[in-house]
C-alpha positions in Angstrom: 30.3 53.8 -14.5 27.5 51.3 -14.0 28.1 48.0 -12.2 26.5 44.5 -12.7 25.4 42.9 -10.0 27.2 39.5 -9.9 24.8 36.7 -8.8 26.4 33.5 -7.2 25.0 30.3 -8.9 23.4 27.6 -6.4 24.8 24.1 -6.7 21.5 21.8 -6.8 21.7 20.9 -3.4 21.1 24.7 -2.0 18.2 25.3 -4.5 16.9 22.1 -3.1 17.3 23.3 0.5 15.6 26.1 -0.8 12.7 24.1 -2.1 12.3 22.2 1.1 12.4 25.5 3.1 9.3 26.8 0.8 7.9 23.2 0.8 7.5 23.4 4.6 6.1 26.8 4.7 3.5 25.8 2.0 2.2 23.0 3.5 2.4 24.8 7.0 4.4 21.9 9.1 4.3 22.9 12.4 7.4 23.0 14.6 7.7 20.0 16.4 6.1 17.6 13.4 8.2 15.5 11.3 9.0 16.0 7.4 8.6 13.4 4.8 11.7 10.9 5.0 14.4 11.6 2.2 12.9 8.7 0.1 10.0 10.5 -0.1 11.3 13.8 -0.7 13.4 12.7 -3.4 10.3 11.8 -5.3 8.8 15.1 -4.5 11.6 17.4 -5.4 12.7 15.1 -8.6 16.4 14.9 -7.2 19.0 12.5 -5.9 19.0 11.1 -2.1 22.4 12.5 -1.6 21.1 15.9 -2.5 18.2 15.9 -0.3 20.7 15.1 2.4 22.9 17.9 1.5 19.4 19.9 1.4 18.8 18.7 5.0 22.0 19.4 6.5 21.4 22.9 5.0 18.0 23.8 7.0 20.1 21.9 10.0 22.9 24.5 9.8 20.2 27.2 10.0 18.5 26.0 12.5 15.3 25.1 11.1 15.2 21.0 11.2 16.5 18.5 13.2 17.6 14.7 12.6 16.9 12.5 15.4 18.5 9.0 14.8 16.2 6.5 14.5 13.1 8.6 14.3 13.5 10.7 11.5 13.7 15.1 11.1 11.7 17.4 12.3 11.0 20.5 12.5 12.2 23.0 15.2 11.7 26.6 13.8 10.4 28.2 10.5 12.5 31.3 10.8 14.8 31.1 7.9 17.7 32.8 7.6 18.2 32.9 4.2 21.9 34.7 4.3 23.0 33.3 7.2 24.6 36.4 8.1 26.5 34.9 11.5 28.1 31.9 8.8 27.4 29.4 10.8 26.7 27.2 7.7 30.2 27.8 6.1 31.5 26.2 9.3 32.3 22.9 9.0 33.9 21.6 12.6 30.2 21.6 13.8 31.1 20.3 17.3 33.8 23.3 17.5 30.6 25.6 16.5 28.8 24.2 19.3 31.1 25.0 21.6 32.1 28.5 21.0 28.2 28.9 20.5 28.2 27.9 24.1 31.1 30.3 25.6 29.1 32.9 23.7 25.8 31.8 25.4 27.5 32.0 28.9 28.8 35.4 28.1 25.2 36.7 27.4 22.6 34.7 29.0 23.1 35.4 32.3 22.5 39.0 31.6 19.6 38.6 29.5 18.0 37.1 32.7 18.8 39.5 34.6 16.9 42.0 32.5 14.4 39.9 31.8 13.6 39.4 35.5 12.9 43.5 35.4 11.0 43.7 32.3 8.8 40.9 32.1 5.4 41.6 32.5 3.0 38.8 33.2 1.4 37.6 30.3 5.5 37.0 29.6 6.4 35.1 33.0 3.2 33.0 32.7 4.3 32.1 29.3 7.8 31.3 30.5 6.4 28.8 33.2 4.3 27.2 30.5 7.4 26.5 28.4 9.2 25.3 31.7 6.7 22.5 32.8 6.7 21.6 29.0 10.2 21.1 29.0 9.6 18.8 32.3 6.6 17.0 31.1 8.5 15.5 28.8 12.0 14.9 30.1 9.6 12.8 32.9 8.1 10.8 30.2 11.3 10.3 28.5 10.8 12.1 25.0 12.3 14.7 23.1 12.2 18.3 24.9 14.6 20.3 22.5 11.8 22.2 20.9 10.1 23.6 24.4 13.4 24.1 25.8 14.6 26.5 22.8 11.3 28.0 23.5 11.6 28.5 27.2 15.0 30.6 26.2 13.3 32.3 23.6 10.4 33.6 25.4 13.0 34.8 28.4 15.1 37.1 25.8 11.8 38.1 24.2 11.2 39.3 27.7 13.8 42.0 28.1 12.1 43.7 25.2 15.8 44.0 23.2 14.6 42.8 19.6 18.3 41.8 19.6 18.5 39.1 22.0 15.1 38.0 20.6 16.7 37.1 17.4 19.6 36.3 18.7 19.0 33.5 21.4 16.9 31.2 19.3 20.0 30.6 17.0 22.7 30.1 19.8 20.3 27.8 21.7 19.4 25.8 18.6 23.0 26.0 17.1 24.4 24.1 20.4 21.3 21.5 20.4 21.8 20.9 17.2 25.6 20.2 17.2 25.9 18.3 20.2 23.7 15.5 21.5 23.1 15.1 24.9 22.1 12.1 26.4 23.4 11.8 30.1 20.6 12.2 32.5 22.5 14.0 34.7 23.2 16.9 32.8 19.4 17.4 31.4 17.9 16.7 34.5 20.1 19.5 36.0 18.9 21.5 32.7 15.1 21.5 34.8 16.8 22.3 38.2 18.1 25.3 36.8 14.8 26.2 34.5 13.0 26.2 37.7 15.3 28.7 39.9 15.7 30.7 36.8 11.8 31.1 36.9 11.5 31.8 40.0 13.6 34.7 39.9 11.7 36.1 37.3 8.5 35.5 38.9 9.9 37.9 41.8 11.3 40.2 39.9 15.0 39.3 41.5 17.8 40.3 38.3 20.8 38.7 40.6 18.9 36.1 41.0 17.9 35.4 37.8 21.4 35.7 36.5 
């Protein structure tokens, strides 16, 4: 007996995301660059404000933009996942998600370090300091580090040479920046503290350390 495939309709708003995910890929906007503001997009895409928000909110749920208040959205990865196989975008306590992202990212990261302070070679340590004074640069002057510090995480679980935890961090890194903002200074500028000693281990080859 043959069976039809059955195909779920989009709504307007998730062709639309879809749109905006192609649009950004075809005119090669770079991570860290801002999109056009949802005025503007609504004239490029021929659709509604509110659906160009709901379009946003999409790529946000995957991880691919981010809204800064006040400045407008950018960019922070181009890796798409298009069936959003972990369902984080059917959850919609967002601040829960960040949170449970987080227990998650405690349960794994300090492993991932660990192996990554065996494995990496040293194009891959270099690469993780580069990332780490990034990240400082521009805590010091006061702008937005979200982007380098995704980066700096990435580039450690890329490091252990598990294609896993490659894929893997990004999202949970990206998922908890997303979802919760933090401002107090305290907290980020204990963020470097701990880039820095986690670097170090890795630069001397010390897992415990590391971990």
């Amino acid at each position: 007996m043959s069976q039809k495939k059955v195909q779920i309709k989009k709504t307007l708003g998730q062709q639309t995301e879809d749109q905006l995910m192609k649009y950004i890929l075809d005119n090669q906007i770079a991570i860290g660059e801002k999109i056009p503001n949802e005025f503007e997009l609504a004239g490029i895409f021929d659709v509604g404000r509110s659906t160009i928000r709901e379009a946003v909110k999409g790529l946000v749920s995957r991880g691919i933009l981010e809204v800064r208040r006040g400045d407008g959205t950018y960019v922070i990865s181009t890796v798409y996942m298009e069936n959003d196989v972990l369902g984080f975008g059917q959850i919609k306590d967002r601040y829960q998600l960040a949170l449970d992202l987080f227990d998650v990212r405690l349960m794994i990261e300090p492993e991932i370090a660990a192996l990554a302070a065996l494995r990496a070679t040293r194009e891959q340590v270099e690469k993780i300091e580069e990332y780490a004074k990034e990240v400082e640069e521009l805590f010091n002057q006061g702008k937005p580090y979200l982007e380098k510090d995704i980066l700096f995480h990435a580039e450690i679980a890329r490091a252990t040479g598990n294609q896993v935890t490659t894929n893997l961090m990004p999202v949970i890194q990206s998922g908890i920046s997303l979802f919760i903002d933090v401002t107090d200074y305290s907290i980020a500028n204990k963020t470097i503290v701990t880039h820095r000693e986690v670097l170090e281990a890795i630069k001397r080859h010390d897992p415990e350390g590391a971990s």
